[in-house]
C-alpha positions as CSV (number, residue, x, y, z in Angstrom):
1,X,6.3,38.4,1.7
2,X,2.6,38.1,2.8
3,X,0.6,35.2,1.5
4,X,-2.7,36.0,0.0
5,X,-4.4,32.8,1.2
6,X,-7.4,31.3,-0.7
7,X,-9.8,33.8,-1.4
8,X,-11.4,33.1,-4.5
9,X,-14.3,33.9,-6.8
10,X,-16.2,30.5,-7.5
11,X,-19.1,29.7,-10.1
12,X,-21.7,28.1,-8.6
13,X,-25.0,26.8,-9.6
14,X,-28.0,26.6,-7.7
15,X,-29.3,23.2,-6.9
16,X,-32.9,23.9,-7.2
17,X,-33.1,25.5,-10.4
18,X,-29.7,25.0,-12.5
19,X,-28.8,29.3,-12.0
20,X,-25.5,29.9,-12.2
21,X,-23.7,32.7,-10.3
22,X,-20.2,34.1,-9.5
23,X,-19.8,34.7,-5.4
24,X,-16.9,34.8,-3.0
25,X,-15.3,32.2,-1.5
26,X,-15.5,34.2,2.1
27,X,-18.6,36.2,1.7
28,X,-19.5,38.5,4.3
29,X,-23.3,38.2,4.3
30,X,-25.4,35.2,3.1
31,X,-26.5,35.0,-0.6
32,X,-29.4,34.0,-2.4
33,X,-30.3,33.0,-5.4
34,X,-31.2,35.6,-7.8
35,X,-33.5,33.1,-9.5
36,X,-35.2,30.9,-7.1
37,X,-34.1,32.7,-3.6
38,X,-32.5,29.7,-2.3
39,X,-29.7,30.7,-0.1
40,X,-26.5,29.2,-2.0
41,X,-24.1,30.7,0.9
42,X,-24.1,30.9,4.3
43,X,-21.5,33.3,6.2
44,X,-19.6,31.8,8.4
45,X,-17.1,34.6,9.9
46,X,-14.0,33.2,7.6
47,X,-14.8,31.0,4.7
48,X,-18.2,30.4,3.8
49,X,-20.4,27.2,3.5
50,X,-20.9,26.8,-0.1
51,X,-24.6,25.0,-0.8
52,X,-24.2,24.7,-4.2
53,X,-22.8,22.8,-6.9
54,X,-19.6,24.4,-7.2
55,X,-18.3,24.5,-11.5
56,X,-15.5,26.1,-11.7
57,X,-12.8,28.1,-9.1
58,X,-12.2,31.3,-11.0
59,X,-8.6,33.7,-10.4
């Protein structure tokens, strides 16, 4: 059996102007707000760095 790991969708919201958005736990490329343009994740090559309030851990 292969394990799947921890790959998951998370809802975030931006710190600087409350936005919320859905984005993956090991995005490839950094993301931005789609409000503010912030950058709420920054690609790390494996699991990202989340800089954001993190609400919820979706499946």
């Amino acid at each position: 059996m292969v394990s799947k790991g921890r790959r998951n969708f998370l809802k975030v919201k931006c710190l600087d102007c409350d936005n919320e958005q859905i984005i993956f736990s090991r995005a490839a490329s950094d993301v931005k707000c789609i409000i503010c343009g912030k950058t709420i994740v920054k690609s790390r090559g494996g699991k990202a760095k989340i800089m954001a309030h993190i609400d919820k851990v979706l499946n």
